[in-house]
Rosetta silent file (secondary structure, phi, psi, omega in degrees, C-alpha in Angstrom):
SEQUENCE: XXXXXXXXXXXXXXXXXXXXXXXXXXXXXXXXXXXXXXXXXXXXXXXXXXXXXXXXXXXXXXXXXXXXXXXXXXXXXXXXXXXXXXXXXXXXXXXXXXXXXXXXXXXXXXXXXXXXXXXXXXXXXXXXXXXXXXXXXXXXXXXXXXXXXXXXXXXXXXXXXXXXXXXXXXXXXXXXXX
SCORE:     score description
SCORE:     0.000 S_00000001
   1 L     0.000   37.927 -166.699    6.706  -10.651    3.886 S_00000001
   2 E  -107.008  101.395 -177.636    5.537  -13.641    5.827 S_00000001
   3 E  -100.646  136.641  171.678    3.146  -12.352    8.982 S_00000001
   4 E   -84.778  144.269  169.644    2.031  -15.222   11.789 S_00000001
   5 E  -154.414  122.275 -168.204   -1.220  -14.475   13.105 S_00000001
   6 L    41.076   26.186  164.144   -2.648  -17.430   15.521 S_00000001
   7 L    85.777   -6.543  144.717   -0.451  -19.850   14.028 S_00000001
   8 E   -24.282   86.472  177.044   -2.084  -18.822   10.735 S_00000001
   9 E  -118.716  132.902 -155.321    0.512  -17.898    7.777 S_00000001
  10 E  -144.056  115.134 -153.538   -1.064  -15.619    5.669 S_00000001
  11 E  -116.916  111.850 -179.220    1.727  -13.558    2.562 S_00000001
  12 L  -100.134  112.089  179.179    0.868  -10.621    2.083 S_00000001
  13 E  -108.642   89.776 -176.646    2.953   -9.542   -1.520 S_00000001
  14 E   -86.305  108.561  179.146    3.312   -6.088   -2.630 S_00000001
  15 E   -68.976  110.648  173.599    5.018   -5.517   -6.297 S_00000001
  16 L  -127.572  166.734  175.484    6.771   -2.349   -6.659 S_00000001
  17 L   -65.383  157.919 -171.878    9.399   -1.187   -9.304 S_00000001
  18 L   -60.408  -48.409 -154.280   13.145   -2.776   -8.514 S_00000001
  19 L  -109.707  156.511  161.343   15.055    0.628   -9.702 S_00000001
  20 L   -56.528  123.592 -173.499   14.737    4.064   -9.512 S_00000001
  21 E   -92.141  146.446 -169.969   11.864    5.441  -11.388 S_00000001
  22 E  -117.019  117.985  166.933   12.887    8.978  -13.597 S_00000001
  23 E  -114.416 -179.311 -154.231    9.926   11.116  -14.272 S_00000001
  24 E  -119.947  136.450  140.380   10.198   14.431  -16.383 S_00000001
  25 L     1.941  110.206  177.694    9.470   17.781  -15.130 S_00000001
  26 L    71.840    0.347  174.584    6.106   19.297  -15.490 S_00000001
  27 L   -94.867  154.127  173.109    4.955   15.825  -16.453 S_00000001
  28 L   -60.256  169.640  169.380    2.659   13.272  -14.881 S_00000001
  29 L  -152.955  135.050  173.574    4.455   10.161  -13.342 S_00000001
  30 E  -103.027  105.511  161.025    2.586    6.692  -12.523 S_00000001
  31 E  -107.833  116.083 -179.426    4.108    4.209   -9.729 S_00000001
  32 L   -28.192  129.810  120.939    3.307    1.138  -10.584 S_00000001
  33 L  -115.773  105.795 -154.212    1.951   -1.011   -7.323 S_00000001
  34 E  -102.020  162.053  164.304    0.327   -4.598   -7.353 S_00000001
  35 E  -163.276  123.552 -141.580   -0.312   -6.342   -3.901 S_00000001
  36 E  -130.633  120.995  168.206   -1.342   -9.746   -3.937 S_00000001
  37 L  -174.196  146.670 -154.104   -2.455  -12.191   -0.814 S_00000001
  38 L  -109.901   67.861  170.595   -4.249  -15.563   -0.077 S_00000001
  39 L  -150.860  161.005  154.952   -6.807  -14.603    3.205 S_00000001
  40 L   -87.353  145.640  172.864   -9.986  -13.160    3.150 S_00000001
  41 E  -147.058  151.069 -177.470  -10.486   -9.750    4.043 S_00000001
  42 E   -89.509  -32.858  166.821  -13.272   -7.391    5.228 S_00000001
  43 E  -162.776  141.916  170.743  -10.940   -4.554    4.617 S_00000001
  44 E   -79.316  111.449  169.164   -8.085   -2.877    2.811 S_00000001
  45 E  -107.995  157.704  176.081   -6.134   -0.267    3.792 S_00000001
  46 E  -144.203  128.569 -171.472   -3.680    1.582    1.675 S_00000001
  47 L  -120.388  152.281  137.867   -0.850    4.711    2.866 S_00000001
  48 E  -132.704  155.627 -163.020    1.407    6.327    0.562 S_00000001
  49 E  -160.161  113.596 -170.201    3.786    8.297    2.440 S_00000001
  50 E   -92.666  143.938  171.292    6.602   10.652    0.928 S_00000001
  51 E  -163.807  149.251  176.976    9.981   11.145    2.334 S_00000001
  52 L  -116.711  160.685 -172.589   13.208   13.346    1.542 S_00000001
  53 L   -56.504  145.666 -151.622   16.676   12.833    2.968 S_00000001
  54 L     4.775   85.114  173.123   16.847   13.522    6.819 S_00000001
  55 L  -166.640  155.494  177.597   13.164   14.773    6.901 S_00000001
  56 L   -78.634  118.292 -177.538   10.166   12.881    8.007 S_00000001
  57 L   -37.675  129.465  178.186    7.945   11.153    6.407 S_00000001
  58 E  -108.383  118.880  167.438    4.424   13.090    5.043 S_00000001
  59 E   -41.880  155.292 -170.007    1.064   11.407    4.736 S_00000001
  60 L  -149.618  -42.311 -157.182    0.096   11.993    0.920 S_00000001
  61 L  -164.778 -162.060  152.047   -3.201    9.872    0.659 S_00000001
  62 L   164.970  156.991 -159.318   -4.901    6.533    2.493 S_00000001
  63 E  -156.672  125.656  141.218   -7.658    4.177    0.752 S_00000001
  64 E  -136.083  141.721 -167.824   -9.700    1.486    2.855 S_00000001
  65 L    67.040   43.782  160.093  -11.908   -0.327    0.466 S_00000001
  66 L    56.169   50.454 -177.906  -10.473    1.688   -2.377 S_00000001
  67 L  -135.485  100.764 -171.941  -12.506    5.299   -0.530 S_00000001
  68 E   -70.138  150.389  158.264   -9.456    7.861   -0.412 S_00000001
  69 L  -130.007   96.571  171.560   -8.976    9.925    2.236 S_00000001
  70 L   -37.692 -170.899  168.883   -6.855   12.394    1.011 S_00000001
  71 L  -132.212  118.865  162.044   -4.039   15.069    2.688 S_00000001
  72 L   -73.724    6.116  173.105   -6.047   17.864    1.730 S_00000001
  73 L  -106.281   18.484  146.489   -3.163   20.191    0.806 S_00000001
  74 L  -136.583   44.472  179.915   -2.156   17.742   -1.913 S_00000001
  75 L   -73.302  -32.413 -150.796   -5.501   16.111   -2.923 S_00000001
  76 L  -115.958    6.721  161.516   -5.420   17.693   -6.510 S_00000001
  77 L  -126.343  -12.810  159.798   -1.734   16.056   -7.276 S_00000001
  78 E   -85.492   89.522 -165.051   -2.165   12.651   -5.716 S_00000001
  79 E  -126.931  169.650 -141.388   -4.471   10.436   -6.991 S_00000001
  80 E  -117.165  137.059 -178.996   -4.665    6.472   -6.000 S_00000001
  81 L  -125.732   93.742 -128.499   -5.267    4.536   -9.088 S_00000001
  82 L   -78.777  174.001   -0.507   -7.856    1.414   -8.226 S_00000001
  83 L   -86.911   17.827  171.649   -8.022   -1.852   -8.456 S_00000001
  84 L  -114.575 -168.575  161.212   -4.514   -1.910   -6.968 S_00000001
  85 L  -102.122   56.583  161.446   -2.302    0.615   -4.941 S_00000001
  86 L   -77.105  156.060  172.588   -0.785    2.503   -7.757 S_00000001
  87 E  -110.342  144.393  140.790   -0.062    6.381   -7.128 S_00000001
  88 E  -141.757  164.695 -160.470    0.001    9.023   -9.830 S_00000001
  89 E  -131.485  106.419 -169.791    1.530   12.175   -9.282 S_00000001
  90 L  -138.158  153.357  -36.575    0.749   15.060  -11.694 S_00000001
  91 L   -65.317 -160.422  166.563    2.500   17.184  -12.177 S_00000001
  92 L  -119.073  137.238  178.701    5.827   16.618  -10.964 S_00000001
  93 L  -117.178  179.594 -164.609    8.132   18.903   -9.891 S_00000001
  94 L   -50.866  -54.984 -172.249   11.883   19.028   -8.756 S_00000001
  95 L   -43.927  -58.725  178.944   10.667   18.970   -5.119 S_00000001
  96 L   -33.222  -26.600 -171.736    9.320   15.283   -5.467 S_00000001
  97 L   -78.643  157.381  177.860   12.223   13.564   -5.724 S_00000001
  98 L   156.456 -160.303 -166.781   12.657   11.239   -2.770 S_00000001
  99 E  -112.957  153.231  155.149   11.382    8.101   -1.765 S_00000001
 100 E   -69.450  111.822 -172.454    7.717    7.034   -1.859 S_00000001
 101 E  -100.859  128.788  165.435    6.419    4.651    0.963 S_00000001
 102 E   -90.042  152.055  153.462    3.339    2.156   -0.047 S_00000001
 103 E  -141.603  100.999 -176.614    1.625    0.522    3.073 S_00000001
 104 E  -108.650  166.612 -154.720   -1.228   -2.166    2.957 S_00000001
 105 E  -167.142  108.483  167.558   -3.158   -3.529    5.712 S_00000001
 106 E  -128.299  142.352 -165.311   -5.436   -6.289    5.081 S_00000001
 107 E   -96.181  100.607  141.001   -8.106   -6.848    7.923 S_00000001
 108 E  -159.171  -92.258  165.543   -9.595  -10.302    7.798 S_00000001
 109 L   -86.291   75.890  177.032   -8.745  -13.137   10.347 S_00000001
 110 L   128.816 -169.352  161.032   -6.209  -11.260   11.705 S_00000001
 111 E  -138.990  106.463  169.718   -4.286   -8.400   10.492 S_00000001
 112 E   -84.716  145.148 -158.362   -1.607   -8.411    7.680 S_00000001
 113 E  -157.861  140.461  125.663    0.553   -5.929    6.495 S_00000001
 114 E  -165.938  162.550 -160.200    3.499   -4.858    4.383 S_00000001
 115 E  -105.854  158.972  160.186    5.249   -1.732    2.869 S_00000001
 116 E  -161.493  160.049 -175.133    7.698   -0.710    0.377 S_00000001
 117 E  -129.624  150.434  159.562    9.612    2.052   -1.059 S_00000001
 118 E   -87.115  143.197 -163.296    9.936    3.496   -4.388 S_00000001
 119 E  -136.503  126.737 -151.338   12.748    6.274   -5.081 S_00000001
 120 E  -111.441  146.778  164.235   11.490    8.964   -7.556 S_00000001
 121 E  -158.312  151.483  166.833   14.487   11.477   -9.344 S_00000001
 122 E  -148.814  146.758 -139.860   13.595   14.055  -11.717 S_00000001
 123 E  -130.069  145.484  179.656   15.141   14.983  -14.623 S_00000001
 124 L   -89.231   97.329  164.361   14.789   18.339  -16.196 S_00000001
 125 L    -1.545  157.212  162.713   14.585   18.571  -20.145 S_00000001
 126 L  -103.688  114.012  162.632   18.287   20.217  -21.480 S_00000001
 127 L   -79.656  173.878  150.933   17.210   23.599  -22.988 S_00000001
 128 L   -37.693  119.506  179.186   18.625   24.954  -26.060 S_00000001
 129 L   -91.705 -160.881 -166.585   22.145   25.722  -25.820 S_00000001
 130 E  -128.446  120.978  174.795   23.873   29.232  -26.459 S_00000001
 131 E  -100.306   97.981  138.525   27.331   29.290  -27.975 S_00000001
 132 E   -97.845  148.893  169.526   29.794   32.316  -27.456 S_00000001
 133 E  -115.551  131.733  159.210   33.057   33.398  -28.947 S_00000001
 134 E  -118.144  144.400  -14.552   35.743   35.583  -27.452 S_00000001
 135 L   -48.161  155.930 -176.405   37.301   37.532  -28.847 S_00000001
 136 L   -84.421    2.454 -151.187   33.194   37.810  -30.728 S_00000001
 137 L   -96.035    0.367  177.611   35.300   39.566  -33.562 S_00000001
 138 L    94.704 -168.241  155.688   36.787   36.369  -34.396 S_00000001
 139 L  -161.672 -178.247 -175.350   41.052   36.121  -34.904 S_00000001
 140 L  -117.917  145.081 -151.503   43.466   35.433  -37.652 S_00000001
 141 L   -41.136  147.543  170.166   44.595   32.281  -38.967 S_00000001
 142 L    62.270  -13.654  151.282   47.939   31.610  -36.914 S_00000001
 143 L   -98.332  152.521  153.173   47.708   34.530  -34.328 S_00000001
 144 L    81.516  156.208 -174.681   45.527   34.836  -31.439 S_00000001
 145 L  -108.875  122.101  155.900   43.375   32.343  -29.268 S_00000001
 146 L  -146.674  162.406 -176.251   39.476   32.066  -29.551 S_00000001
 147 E  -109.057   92.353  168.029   36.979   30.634  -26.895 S_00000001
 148 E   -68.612  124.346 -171.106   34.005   29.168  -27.612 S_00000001
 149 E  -128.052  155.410  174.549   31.917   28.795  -24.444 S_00000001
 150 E  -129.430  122.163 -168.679   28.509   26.811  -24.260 S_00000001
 151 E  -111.115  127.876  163.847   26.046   27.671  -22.338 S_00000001
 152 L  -128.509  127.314 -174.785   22.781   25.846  -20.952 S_00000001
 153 L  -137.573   44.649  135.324   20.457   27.125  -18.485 S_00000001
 154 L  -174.521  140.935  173.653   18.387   24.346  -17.326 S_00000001
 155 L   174.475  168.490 -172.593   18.680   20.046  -17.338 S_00000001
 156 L  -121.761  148.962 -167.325   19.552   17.369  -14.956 S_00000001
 157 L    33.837   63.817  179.010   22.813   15.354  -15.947 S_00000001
 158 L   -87.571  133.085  178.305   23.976   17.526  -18.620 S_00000001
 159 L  -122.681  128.373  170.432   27.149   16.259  -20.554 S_00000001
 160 L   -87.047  125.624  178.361   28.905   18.451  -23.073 S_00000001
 161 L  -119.297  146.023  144.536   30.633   16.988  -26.368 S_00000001
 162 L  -104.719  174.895 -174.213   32.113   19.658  -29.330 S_00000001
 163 E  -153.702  150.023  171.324   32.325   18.203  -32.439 S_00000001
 164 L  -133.205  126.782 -151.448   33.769   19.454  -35.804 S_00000001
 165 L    23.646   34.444  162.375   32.109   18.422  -39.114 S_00000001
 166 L   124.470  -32.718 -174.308   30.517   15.584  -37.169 S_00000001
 167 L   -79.922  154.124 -167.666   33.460   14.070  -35.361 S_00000001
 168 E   -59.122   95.565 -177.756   34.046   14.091  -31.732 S_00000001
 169 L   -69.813  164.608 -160.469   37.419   16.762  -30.691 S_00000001
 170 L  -141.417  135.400  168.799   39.685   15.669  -28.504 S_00000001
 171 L   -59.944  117.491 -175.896   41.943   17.701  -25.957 S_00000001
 172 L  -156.672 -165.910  163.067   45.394   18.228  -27.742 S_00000001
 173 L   -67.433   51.419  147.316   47.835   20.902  -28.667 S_00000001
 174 L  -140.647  -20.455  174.078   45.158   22.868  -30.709 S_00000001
 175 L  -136.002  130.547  173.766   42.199   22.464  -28.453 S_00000001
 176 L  -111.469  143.850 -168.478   41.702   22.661  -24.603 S_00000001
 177 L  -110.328  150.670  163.274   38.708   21.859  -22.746 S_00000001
 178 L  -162.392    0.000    0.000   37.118   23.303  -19.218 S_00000001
């Protein structure tokens, strides 16, 4: 992040998180951005910029001197959160995930600049699940088959365990899993 400008070197540092950040469904989500640099400046610019896999980046917001200029068809879910370049994004929906581009541009003897991206996933609550048995009538000890099926019908990374009186079952000659 090291820019030359007239033999000048001037570090422009922008903090963002390392990892993927997981925000929840219908919830707000705050990314974190610090940006740090040793020039003077007459002015500060700030982009955020959204982007999904083979699609093009979309303008979302821009701040110079912390005075947004919005995208007016998402002004009322993007808001810039001063004194740094944090975003928050309320709510969130499925559609968000991707990655988030930060961009600053500081104006003073010269012009300095640099970007990073943040990578957004979003995870859906696990409703309540639903348990059936076939036959529903039940069978008798030592004849017969019965199925227990489990049903859920909405989360992100859903893992299924059964358990009997608290302990974990295991695939064996009495139970098969699929």
């Amino acid at each position: 992040f090291f820019h030359f400008y007239a033999g000048i070197c001037s570090a422009l540092k922008l903090t963002v998180p390392s990892h993927t950040i997981h925000g929840i469904e219908g919830q707000p989500l705050h990314l974190s951005v610090d940006y740090n640099f040793n020039a003077t400046a007459s002015e500060i610019q700030i982009i955020w910029l959204f982007e999904r896999s083979q699609s093009n980046p979309k303008y979302l917001l821009g701040a110079v001197n912390q005075r947004v200029v919005p995208d007016l068809e998402y002004q009322h879910k993007f808001t810039l959160m001063p004194p740094n370049a944090s975003l928050r994004i309320n709510p969130l929906h499925l559609s968000d995930e991707g990655n988030y581009i930060v961009k600053v541009n500081v104006r003073g003897n010269g012009t300095i600049a640099a970007s990073q991206k943040i990578q957004v996933a979003v995870d859906v609550p696990v409703t309540k699940p639903t348990v059936h048995t076939e036959p529903s009538s039940g069978v008798v000890e030592y004849v017969g088959n019965i199925t227990l099926k489990c049903i859920v019908d909405r989360g992100t990374r859903i893992a299924y365990q059964w358990m009997k009186n608290g302990k974990r079952l295991h695939a064996g000659p009495n139970y098969i899993f699929s």
